[in-house]
C-alpha positions in Angstrom: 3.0 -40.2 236.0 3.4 -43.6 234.8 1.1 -47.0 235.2 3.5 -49.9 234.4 1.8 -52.9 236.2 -0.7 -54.1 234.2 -1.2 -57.5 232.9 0.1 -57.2 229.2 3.5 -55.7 228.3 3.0 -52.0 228.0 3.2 -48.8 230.1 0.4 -46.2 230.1 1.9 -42.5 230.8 -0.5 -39.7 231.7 1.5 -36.1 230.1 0.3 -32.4 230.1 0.9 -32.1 226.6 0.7 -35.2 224.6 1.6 -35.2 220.6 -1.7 -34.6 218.8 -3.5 -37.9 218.3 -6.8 -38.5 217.9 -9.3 -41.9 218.4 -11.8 -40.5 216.3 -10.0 -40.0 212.8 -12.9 -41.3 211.1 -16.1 -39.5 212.5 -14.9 -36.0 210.2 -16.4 -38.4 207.6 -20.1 -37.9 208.5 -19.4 -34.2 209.1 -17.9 -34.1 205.5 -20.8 -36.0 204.1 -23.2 -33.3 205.6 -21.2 -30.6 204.1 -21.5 -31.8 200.4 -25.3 -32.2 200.9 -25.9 -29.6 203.0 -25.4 -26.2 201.3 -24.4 -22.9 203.0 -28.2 -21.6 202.8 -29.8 -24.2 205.1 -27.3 -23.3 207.6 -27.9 -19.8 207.6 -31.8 -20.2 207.2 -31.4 -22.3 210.6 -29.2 -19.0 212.2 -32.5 -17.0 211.5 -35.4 -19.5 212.3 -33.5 -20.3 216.0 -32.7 -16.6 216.4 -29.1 -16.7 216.6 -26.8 -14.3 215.1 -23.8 -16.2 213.8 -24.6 -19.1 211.0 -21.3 -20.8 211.8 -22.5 -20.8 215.5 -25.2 -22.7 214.7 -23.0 -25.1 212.4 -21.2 -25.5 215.0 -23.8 -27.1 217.5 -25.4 -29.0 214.7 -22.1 -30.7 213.7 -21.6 -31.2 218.1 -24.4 -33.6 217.9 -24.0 -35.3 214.3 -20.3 -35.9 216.1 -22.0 -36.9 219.2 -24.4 -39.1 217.8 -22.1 -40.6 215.0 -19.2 -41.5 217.5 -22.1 -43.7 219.6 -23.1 -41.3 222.5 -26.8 -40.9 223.4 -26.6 -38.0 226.3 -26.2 -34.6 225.9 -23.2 -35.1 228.6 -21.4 -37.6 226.5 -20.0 -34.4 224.7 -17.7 -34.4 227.4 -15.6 -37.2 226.5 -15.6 -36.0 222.7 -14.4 -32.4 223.6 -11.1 -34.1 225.3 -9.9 -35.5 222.2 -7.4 -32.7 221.3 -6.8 -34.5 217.8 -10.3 -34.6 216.6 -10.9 -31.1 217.8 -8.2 -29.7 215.2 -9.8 -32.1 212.4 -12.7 -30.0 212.2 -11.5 -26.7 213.3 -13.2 -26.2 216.2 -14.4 -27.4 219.8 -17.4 -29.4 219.9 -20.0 -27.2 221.9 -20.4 -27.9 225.2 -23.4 -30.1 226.6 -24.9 -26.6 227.8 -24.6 -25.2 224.7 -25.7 -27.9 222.9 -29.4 -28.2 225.6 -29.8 -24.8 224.7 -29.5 -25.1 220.9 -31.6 -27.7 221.3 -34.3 -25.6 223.4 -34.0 -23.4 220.5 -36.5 -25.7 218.5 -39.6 -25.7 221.3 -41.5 -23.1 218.7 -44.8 -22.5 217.7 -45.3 -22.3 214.3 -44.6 -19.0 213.9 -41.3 -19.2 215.7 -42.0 -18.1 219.0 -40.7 -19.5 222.0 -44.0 -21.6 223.4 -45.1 -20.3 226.5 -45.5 -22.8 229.5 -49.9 -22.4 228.9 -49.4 -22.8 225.3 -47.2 -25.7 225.3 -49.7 -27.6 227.5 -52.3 -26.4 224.9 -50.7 -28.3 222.7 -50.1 -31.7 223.9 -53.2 -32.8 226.5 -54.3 -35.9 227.7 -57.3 -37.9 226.3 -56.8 -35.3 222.8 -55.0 -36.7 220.4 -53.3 -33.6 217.6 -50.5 -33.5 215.6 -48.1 -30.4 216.8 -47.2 -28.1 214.5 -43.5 -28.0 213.2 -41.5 -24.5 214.2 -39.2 -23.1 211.8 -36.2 -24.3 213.1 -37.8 -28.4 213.0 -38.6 -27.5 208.9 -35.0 -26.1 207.7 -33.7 -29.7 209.5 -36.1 -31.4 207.8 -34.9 -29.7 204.4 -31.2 -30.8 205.8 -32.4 -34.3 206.2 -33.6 -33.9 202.5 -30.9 -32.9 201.3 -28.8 -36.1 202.1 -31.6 -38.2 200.8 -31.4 -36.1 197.8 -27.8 -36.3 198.1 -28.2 -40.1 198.1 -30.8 -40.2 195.2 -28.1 -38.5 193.1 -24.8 -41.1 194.1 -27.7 -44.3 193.2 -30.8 -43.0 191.3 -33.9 -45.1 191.4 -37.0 -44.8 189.7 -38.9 -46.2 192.3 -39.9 -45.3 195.7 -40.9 -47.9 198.3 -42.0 -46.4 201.2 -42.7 -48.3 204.7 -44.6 -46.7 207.4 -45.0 -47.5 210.5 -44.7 -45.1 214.0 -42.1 -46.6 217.0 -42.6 -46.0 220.8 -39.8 -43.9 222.5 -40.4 -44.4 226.1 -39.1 -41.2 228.5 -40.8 -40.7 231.8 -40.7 -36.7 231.9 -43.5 -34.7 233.4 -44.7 -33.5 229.9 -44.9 -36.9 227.9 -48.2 -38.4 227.5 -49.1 -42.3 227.5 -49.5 -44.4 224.3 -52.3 -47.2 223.6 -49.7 -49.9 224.9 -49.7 -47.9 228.6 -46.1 -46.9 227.7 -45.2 -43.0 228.6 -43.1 -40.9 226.0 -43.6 -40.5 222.5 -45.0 -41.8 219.5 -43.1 -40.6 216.0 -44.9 -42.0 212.6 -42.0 -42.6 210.1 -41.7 -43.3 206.7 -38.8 -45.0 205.2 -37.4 -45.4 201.7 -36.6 -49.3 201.0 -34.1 -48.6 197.8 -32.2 -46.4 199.4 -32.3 -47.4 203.2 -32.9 -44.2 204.6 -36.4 -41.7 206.0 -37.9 -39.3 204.1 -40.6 -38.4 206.2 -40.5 -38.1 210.7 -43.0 -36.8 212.4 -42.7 -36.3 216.1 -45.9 -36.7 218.1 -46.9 -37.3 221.8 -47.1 -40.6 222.5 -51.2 -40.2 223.0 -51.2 -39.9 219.5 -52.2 -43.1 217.5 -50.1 -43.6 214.1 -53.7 -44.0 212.8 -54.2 -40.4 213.4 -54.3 -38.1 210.2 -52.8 -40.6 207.2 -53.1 -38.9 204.1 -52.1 -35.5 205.5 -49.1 -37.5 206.1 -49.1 -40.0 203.2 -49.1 -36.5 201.5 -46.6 -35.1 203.3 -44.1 -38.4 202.8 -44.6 -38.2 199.1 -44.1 -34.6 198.9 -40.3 -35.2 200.2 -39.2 -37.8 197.2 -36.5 -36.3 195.3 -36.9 -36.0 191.6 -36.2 -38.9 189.8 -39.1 -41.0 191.4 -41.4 -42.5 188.3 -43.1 -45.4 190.6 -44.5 -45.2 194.3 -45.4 -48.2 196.2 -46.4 -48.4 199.6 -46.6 -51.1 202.6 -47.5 -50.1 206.3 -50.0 -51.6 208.5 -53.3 -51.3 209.7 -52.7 -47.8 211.1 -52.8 -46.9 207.1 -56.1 -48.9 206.7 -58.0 -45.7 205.6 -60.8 -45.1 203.1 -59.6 -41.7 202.4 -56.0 -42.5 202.3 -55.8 -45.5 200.7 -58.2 -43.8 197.8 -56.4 -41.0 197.4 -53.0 -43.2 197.0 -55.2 -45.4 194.3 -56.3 -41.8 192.5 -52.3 -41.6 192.3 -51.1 -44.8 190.9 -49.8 -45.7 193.9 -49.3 -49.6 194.3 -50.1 -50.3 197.9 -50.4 -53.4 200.8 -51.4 -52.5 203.9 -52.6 -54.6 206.8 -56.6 -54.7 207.4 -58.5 -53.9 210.8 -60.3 -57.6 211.3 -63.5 -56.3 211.5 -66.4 -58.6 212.7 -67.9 -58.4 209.2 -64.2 -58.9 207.5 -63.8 -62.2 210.1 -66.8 -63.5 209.1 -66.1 -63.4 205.5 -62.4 -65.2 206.5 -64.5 -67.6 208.3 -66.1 -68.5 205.4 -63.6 -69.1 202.9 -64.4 -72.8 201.5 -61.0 -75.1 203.2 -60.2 -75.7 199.3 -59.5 -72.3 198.9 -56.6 -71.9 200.8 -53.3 -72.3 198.8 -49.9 -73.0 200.9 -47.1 -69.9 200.5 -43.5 -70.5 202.1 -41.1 -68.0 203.8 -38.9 -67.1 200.6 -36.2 -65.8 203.2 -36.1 -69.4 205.2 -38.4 -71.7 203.0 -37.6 -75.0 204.6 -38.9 -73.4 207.6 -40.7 -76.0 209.6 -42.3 -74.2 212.7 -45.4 -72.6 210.7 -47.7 -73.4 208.3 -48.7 -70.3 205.9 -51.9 -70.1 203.5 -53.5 -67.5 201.8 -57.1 -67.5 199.9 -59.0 -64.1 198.1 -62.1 -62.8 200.5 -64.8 -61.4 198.4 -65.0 -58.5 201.0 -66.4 -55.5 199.9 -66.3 -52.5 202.9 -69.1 -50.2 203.5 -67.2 -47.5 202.1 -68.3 -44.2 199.8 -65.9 -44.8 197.0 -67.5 -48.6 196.6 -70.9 -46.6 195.9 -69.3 -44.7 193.1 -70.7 -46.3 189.3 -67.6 -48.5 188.0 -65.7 -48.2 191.0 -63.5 -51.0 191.6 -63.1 -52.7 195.0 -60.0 -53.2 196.2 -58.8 -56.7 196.8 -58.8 -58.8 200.0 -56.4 -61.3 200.6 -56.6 -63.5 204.1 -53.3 -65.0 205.6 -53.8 -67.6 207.9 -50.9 -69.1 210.4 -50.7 -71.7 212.7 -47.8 -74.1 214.3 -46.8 -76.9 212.9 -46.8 -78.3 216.5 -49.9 -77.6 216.8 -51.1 -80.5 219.6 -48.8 -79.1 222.2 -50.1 -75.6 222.6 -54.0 -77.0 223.2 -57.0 -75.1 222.5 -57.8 -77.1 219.2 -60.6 -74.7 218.1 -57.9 -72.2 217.7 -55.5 -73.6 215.9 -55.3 -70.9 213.0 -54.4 -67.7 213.5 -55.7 -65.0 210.7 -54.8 -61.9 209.2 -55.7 -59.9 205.8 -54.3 -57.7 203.6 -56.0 -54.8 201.2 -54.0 -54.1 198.2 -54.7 -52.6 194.6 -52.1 -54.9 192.9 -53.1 -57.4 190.5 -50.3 -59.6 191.7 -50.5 -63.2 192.7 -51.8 -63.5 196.2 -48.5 -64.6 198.1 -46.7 -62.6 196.2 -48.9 -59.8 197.7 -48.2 -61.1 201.0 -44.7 -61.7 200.6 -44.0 -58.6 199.6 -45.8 -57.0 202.5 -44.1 -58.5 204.9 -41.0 -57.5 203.6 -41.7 -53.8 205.9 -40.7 -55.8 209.0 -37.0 -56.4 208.1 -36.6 -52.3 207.0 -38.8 -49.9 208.7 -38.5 -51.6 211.8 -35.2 -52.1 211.6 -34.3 -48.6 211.0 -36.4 -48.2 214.4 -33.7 -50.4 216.2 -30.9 -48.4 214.9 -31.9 -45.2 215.8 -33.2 -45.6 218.9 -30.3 -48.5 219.8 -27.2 -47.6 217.8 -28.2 -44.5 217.4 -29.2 -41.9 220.5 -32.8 -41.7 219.4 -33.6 -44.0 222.1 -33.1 -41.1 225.0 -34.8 -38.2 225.2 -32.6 -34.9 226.3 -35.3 -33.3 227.7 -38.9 -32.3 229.0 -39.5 -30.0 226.1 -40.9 -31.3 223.0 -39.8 -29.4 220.5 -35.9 -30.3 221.8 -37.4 -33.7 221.8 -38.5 -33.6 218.4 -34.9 -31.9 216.9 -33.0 -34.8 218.6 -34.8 -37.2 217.1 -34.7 -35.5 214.4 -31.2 -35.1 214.2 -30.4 -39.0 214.9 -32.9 -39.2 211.7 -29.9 -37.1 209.9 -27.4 -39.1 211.1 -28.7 -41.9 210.2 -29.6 -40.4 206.6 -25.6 -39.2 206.7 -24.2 -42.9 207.3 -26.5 -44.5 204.3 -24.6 -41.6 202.2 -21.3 -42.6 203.4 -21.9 -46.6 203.0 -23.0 -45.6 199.4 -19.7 -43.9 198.5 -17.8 -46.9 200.2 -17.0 -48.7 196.5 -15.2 -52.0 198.3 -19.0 -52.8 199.5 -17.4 -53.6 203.2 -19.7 -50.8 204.5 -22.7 -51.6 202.5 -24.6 -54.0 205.3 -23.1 -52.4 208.4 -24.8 -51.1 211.2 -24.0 -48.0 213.1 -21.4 -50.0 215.4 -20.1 -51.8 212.7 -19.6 -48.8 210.9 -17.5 -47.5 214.5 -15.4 -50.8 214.5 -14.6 -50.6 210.4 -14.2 -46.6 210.0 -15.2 -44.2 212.6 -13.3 -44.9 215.7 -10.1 -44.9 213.9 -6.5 -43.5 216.0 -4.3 -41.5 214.2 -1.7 -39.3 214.5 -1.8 -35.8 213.4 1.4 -34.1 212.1 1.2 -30.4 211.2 2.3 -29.2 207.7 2.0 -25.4 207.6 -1.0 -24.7 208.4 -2.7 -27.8 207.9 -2.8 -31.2 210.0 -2.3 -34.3 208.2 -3.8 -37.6 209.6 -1.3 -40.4 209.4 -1.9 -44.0 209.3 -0.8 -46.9 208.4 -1.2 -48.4 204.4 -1.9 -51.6 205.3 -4.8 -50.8 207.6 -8.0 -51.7 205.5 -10.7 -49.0 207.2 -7.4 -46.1 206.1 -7.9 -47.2 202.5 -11.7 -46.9 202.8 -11.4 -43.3 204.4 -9.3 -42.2 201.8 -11.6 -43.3 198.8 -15.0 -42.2 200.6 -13.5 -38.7 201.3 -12.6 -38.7 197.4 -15.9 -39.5 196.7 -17.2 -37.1 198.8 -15.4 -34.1 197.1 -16.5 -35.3 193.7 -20.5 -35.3 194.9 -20.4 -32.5 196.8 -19.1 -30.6 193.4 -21.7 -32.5 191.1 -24.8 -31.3 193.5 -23.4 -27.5 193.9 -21.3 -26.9 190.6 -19.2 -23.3 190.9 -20.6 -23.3 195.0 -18.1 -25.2 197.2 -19.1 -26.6 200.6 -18.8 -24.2 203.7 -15.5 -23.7 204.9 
């Protein structure tokens, strides 16, 4: 059957058996990329923490949703459409699970911590309204953390730095199933507090939790925890988040560390009154360093000799940490009204011994990384739909779009023309991923065919390269899995 009346020049012509071609040439990529940083162990350790028998089965449904994910589908059903293309299915060697298959891996990961399946009674146990608690990881969500891991340490040793940035700061997922709770903005669904590493533009740390859970809750356990995951290497440790990090214990126990930190403070009553009486003279002018001829605010800083009713400031030669107060308003000030509000104030704790606007500059900086890794993974990404009512498959989906995610840095690190290095997920679909090719069998391996003179061919070609090369540098003498 043949379609020949369109409006352009060609004919479309449905066939039983078409030559093998796929529209996905690139996405083997990603696969590849977790192959050289995931060694054979993890997949096996996954086999016995879900209970499954086979290590390639597993392997299999893992690399279903990196595919899934990677090629731009955010529903389990969206398998469908991937498990059609004949051409991609002999790339990697085998058909892409099935959207059954795939739930029920997925369902695999609702475990108590001892890797039982959770029972219906202790499941609700676990995540009740008006008590807020952090759910304990199963086995199966700690071997994909370890995955995730090992592309950031995969990552680390491509482009090693010394330093360590981290950004934290929880998103909202909203999903109206019966089991999700309701967050402090009245949105239903789920609350995961992340932690992401500026210098290399990926997560090291996600922790899944109900959405009743405030990213307040239980921040040096996790402060702990997000340190804990650096890979070696790491000689400095800074940290920016906001207010939910505005802790006594944790911001004491990163000082006791030599970690550098800036995190938003709670504007107490006692902290505003200290603002409020900062002499006018005080106040120094600080421009946007990304848009400094920027005319719609006016931005000042001054120091706030504010000194917290905290234990550690009642320790002999303890040194307070330092206040510094940030105060906005519009430039067009007369046409909003309300004259005795014209300022709007904010403050920042921090044990540097930097400038104050540098302080604040540099604090702000979080917004356009952490949050911006929250728009990709819940927007370019599938992280923005959850797959199910189960928490535990809620939490490995997320987690996995966290591994994609961590998977795409890799492979814009390895891209040495730079034309990946700023692209987002889609991007990264336009310029490599959604690629059609034509397979051609030699023996009794396929060969993908393009063109030379097709720019995104040239960069597949070197990132695979680079691929093989790292993959023998991290696992010397022990080649990927086959």
């Amino acid at each position: 059957m043949s379609v020949s009346q369109g409006l352009l020049p060609f004919k479309v012509e449905l066939v039983a058996r078409p030559d093998p071609v796929t529209a996905y040439a690139g996405v083997p990529v990603v696969v590849e990329a977790l192959l050289a940083a995931v060694p054979t162990g993890l997949f096996r350790e996954l086999r016995d923490a879900l209970g499954y028998q086979d290590w390639k089965v597993v392997r299999r449904h893992l690399v279903s949703l990196v595919v899934l994910v990677a090629a731009g589908g955010e529903h389990l059903a969206d398998l469908e459409w991937l498990r059609g293309d004949a051409g991609l299915e002999k790339l990697l060697g085998f058909k892409l699970s099935s959207p059954t298959q795939a739930k029920e891996f997925l369902y695999a990961f609702h475990q108590g911590a001892d890797g039982h399946a959770l029972t219906p009674e202790e499941d609700a146990s676990l995540s009740e309204k008006g008590h807020a608690q952090v759910r304990p990881e199963g086995p199966g969500l700690q071997v994909l953390e370890a995955m995730v891991l090992g592309v950031v340490a995969a990552l680390q040793a491509k482009r090693p730095k010394r330093r360590a940035t981290l950004d934290v700061d929880a998103t909202i997922i909203e999903a109206h199933k019966k089991q999700a709770l309701m967050g402090y903005e009245g949105t239903v669904g789920y609350q995961p507090q992340m932690a992401w590493w500026a210098e290399q533009g990926t997560y090291v740390c996600d922790e899944f939790r109900d959405g009743n859970v405030p990213a307040a809750f239980d921040g040096q356990r996790y402060l702990q925890r997000t340190c804990a995951n650096l890979p070696a290497g790491i000689e400095e440790i800074r940290l920016r988040a906001d207010s939910a990090l505005y802790d006594e214990r944790t911001l004491t126990w990163a000082d006791a560390r030599g970690i550098g930190f800036a995190v938003s403070a709670d504007m107490s009553p006692v902290l505003a009154a200290e603002v409020a009486a900062v002499h006018e003279w005080s106040w120094k002018k600080y421009r946007n360093l990304k848009d400094p001829e920027d005319v719609t605010e006016e931005r000042e800083w001054a120091e706030v000799p504010y000194v917290p009713a905290w234990k550690r400031n009642d320790v002999p030669g303890a040194v307070p940490f330092r206040y510094i107060a940030v105060r906005v308003r519009p430039r067009q000030r007369p046409l909003f009204g309300n004259e005795d509000r014209v300022w709007r104030h904010f403050a920042v704790v921090t044990n540097f011994d930097w400038a104050g606007d540098r302080v604040v500059r540099w604090h702000r900086e979080k917004q356009g990384s952490v949050e911006h890794g929250h728009d990709i993974l819940k927007n370019d990404l599938g992280g923005g739909v959850m797959p199910s009512g189960r928490f535990g498959a809620n939490a490995a989906w997320w987690r996995v779009n966290v591994l994609v995610h961590g998977l795409l840095s890799l492979v814009k690190a390895l891209d040495a023309s730079g034309a990946l290095a700023d692209a987002r997920p889609k991007t990264l679909r336009l310029r490599l991923l959604n690629l059609g090719a034509r397979l051609i069998s030699h023996g009794r391996t396929w060969c993908v065919r393009l063109s030379r003179d097709l720019l995104q061919a040239r960069i597949l070609v070197a990132v695979r390269r680079a691929l093989v090369e790292l993959a023998a540098r991290l696992r010397p003498g022990n080649p990927a899995p086959a």
